[in-house]
C-alpha positions in Angstrom: 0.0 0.0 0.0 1.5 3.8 -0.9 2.1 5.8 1.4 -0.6 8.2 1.0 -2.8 5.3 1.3 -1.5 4.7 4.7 -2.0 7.7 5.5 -5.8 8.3 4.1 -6.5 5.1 6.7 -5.0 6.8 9.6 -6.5 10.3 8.7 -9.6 8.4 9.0 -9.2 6.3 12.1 -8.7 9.7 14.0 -11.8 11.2 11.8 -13.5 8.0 13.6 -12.3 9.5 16.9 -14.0 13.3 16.3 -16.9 14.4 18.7 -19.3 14.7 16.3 -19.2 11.3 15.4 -19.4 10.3 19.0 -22.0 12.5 20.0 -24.1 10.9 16.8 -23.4 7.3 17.4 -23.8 7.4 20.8 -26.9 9.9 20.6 -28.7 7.5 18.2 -27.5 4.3 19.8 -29.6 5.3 23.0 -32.8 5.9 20.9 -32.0 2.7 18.3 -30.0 0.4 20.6 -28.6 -1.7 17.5 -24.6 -2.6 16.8 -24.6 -2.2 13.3 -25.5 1.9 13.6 -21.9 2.8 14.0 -20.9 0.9 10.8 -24.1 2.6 8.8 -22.6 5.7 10.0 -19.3 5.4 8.3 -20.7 4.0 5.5 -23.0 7.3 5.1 -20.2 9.5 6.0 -17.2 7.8 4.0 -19.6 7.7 0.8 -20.0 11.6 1.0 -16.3 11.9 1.6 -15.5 9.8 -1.1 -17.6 11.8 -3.3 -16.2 15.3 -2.3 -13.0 13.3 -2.9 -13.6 12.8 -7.0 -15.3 16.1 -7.1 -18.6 15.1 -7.4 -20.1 15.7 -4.3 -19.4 19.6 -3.7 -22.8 20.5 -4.9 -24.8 18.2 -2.9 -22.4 18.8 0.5 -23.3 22.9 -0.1 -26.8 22.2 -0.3 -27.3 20.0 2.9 -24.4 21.0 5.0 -26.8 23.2 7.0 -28.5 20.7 8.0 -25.4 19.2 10.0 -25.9 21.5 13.1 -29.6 21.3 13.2 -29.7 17.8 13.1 -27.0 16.9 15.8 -29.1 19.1 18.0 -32.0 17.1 17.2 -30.0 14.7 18.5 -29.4 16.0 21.8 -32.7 16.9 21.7 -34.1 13.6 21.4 -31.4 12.1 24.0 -32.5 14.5 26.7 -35.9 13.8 26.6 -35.2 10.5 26.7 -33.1 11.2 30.0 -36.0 13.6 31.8 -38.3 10.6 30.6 -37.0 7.7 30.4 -39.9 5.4 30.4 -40.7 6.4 26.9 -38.3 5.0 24.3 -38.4 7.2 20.6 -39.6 4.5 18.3 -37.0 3.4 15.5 -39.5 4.7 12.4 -38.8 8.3 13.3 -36.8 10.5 10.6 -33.1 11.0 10.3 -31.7 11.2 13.8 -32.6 7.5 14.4 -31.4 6.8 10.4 -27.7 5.5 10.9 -26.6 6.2 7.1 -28.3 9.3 6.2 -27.1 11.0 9.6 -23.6 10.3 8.9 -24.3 11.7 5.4 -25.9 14.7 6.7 -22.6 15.0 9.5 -20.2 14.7 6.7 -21.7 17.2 4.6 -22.4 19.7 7.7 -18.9 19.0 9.6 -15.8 19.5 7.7 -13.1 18.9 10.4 -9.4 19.2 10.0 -9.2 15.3 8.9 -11.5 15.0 6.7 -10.1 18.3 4.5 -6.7 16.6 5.1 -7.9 13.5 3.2 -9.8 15.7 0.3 -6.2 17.4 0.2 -4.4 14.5 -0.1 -6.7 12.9 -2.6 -4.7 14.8 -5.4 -1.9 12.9 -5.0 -3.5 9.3 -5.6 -6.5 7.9 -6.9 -9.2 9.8 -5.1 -11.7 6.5 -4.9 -9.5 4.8 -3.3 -8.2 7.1 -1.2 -12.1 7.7 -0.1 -12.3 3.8 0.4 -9.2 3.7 2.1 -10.1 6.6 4.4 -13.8 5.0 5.2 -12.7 1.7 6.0 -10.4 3.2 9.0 -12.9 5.6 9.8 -15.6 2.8 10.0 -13.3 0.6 11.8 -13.7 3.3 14.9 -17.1 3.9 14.3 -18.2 0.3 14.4 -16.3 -0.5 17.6 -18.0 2.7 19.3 -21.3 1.6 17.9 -21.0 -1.6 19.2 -19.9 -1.1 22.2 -23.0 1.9 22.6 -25.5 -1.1 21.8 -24.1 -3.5 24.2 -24.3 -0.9 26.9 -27.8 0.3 26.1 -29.2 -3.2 25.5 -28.0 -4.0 29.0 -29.5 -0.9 30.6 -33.1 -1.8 28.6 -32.3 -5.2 30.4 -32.4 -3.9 33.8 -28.8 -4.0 34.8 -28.5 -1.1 37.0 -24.5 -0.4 36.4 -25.3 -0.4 33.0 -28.6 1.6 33.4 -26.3 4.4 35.6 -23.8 4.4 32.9 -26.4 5.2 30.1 -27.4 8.1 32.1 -24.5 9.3 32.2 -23.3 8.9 28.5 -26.7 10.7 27.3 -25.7 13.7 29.5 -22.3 13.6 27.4 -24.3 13.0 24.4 -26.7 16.0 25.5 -23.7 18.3 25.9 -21.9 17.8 23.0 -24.6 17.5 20.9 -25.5 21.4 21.7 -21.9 22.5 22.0 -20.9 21.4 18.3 -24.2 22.0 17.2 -24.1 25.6 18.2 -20.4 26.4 17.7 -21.2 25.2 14.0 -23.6 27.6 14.0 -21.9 30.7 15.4 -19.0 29.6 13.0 -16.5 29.2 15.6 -13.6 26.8 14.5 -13.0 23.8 16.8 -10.4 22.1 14.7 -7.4 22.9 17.5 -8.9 20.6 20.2 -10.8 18.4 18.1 -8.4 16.1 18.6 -7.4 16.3 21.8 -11.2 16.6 23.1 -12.2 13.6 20.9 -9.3 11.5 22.0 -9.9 12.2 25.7 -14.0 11.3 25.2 -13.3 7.8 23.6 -10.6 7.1 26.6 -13.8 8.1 28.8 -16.9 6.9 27.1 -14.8 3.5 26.8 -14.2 3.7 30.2 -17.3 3.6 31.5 -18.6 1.1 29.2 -16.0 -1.8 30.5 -17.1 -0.6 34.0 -20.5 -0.8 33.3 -19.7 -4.7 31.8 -17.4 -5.6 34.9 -19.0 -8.4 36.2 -21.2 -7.8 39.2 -22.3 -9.7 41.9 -24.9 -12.8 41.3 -27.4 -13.3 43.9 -28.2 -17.0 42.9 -31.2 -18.6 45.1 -29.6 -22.1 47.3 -31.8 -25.4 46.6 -31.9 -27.4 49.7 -31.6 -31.0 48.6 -33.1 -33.4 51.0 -31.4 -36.8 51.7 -32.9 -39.8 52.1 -31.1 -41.6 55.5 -28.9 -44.6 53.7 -30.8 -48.0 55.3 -29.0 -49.5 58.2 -27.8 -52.9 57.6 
């Protein structure tokens, strides 16, 4: 593999890493608990990158990347209610928040970070398809794991296990916060590409975290059968 190809997977395992894309995965994985929505994500958002990439997608990015905002904070939105109510559940038919691939379509069009532009950059120095391949397949590598691991924890919270039920609460109040923040610095226009990284680095490490603690094995209360014996017969 060249080296820019190497690079265009790197570039997008540390696109996988961005806030945005937490805040989305997570956000939607707590209103459509499946394991797959990560994946979908990536798939939506690499096919958009891909596209800018040839130079076929500019028009369609300009006329739906102001959706990108609004819909993140539809997503905290959504995730907030969900955490004032939580006995109410947002059914899985509702629009594009709960729509894995066209909210990572929306995201990429809406969000250009400092990755993503590095990759569109670097697509003039190899084939720009595969460099959009190259560069979904590591962001989708990040995504899926995050997704995954979202699911596992929410299924287990819908379940009734109250470690996992505690740490759901507390990753919809990250998904609540950073839903907003992004969604409004996008709209103020303020530029958040310096601690992008740094920020979305430090919220894997901690929304990681708290999903292995909320998996660590608790304890069992299992329920003792007294087994009567029969007295053996006396020769």
């Amino acid at each position: 593999m060249s080296p820019a190809l190497l690079l265009g997977f790197a570039l997008g395992l540390r696109h996988g890493t961005d806030p945005d894309h937490l805040a989305a995965i997570d956000g939607l994985t707590r209103l459509r608990p499946k394991p797959t929505n990560g994946i979908y994500f990536a798939i939506g958002h690499g096919l958009i990158v891909t596209l800018l990439a040839v130079g076929i997608g500019k028009i369609l990015a300009e006329r739906f990347a102001f959706l990108g905002p609004w819909i993140l904070i539809a997503v905290g939105t959504a995730n907030l209610w969900r955490l004032l109510r939580p006995s109410r559940a947002v059914a899985p038919s509702r629009p594009i928040v709960v729509q894995p691939l066209l909210l990572g379509m929306v995201l990429a069009a809406g969000f250009e970070t400092s990755s993503q532009l590095s990759a569109l950059i670097l697509a003039g120095e190899t084939k720009a398809w595969l460099l959009g391949i190259v560069f979904s397949l590591g962001m989708t590598a990040v995504d899926g794991i995050d997704g995954l691991l979202a699911a596992a924890t929410q299924n287990s919270a819908d379940r009734g296990q109250q470690r996992a039920a505690t740490a759901s609460r507390i990753l919809g109040g990250i998904v609540v916060l950073l839903s907003f923040a992004l969604g409004a610095a996008e709209l103020a226009g303020i530029d958040l590409d310096r601690v992008a990284l740094p920020t979305g680095l430090l919220l894997f490490a901690v929304v990681v975290g708290i999903r292995i603690w909320a998996r660590a094995s608790t304890p069992v209360h299992r329920s003792v059968v007294c087994v009567s014996q029969v007295p053996a017969d006396i020769a």
